[in-house]
Structures are given as C-alpha cells and as structure tokens.
N, C-alpha and C positions, 0 to 999 in steps of 0.2 A: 396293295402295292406288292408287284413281286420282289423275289431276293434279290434278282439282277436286278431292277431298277432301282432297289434303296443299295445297294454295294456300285453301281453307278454314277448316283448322285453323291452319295459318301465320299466316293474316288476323286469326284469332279471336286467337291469342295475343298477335299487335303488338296487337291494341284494349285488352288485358287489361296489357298493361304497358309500355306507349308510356308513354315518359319527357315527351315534349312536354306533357300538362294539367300535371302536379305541376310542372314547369318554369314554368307560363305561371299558378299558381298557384290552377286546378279546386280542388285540394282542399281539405275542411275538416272540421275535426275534429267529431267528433258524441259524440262518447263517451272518455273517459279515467280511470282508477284503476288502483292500482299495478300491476297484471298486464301490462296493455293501451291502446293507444291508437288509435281508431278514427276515420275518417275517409271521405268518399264524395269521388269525383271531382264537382262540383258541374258541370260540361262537360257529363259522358257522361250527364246524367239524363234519361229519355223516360219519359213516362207513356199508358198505351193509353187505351183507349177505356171499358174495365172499370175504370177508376180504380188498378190496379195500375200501381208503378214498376218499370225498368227502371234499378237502380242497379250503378256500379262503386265497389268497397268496398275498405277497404288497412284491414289489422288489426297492428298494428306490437306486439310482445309482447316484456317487459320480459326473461323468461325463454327460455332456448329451450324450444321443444317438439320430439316427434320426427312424422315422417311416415310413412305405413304402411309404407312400404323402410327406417323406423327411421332415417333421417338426420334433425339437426338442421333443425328454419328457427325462425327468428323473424319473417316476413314472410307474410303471407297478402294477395295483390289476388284477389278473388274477385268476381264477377259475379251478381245476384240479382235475382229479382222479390221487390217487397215490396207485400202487401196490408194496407195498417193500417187500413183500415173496409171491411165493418165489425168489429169488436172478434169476436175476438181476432185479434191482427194474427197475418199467415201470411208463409211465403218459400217460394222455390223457388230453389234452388244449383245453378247449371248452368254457374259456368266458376271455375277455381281454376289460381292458380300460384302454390308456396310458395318465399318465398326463406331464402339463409341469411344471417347477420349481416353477411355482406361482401358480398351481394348478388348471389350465385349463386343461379342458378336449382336446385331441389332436386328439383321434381316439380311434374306438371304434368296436370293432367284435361283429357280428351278435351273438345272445344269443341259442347255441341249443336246441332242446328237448331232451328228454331222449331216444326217438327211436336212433335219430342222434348219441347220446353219445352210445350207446350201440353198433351200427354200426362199430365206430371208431378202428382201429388197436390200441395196446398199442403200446408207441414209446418206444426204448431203450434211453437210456442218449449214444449221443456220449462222449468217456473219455476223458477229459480233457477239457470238456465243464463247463458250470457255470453251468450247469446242475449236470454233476455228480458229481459237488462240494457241490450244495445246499440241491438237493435231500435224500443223506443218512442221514444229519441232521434231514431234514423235518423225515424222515422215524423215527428216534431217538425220536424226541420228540411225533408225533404222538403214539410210544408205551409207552412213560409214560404219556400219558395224558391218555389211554387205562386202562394201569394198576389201573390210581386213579380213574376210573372209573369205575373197578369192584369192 
C-alpha cells in the first residue's frame, strides 16, 4: 500500500471520528426510539451542487448488534450522501466505523474517493427499514439547517 493511500485512509478515519465536533457540540439528534438514537454532526454538512448532502451520522443503539467479524458494537459514525428530492429519498454509504460499548473501535470500512462515490448507484430505503424511519428525519433537519443558512 502506498504512503498516500495509508495518509488517505488515516485522514479519512480522523474526519469519521474526530472527538473535537461532538466536543465542541456539532451534533444533534434527528431520530430516536427504543432501539436507537441518531444524530448528524451538524459541522461536517456540505451540500453539492445536485442538491445532494454530504452528511456524518453517529447511530448509538440501545442493544448490541454484531459486525460481519461477529463482534459486538453499539456505535455506528458512518459517512453518507443523502438525496431527499426528489421523493424518494436515496443514500449512498461510503465510510463506516463501528464501535463497541466502551468505545473501541471494532471494524472499520475502507475510506472511498470521490471517483468511487460518484460511481456508486443511489440505494432506495427498503420500507420499513431503520432506514426509512431515520432518513426523512435526517432529510427534515437537513432543510432547516439549509434554510438558516441562507
């Protein structure tokens, strides 16, 4: 692996779980019921030019779940484009690191580039997924952070 791809992926990971926004108070919650409680870094939000955002997501869940290696996390910070118009809203999952209750790092997805992300199909939300429970929230607050931003 070369030097720029491990100073890359390094990079990618401190943006994905740099303690400094949750410190300095970025995030907020968009979504919560017994399973789960979700939240976006309100900091790290960029939006393109195709009206798609650029969000960092922290999925905090009541139970553990396991990870494909079968360990425990209850922490998901995960990195996503979200297109909420038009209807039906779409994502694209392109950085993930799951922790466990004490806040070790458990497993960690390779960091794309932008070719990679651009690449990407948009997913639909299967219904009745945690997805299309969390996602219209996310989309919600996304347009009024929008609004107090113009």
């Amino acid at each position: 692996m070369s030097a720029f791809r491990v100073l890359t992926v390094a990079a990618a990971a401190v943006c994905l779980i740099a303690p400094s926004a949750e410190a300095q108070g970025g995030w907020r919650q968009v979504y919560r019921d017994a399973q789960m409680n979700v939240a976006i870094d309100t900091g790290r939000v960029s939006r393109a030019g195709d009206g798609a955002y650029t969000v960092v997501m922290r999925w905090n869940y009541a139970s553990p779940r396991r990870a494909e290696s079968r360990k425990p996390y209850s922490r998901l910070i995960q990195q996503v484009q979200v297109r909420c118009t038009p209807a039906p809203i779409r994502v694209k999952r392109f950085g993930m690191a799951l922790y466990s209750a004490t806040g070790t790092l458990v497993e960690e997805a390779r960091a794309l580039n932008a070719g990679e992300i651009r690449l990407m199909d948009w997913e639909r939300l299967r219904p009745r997924s945690e997805g299309a429970r969390v996602y219209p929230a996310v989309c919600t607050t996304l347009a009024s952070l929008n609004q107090r931003r113009a």
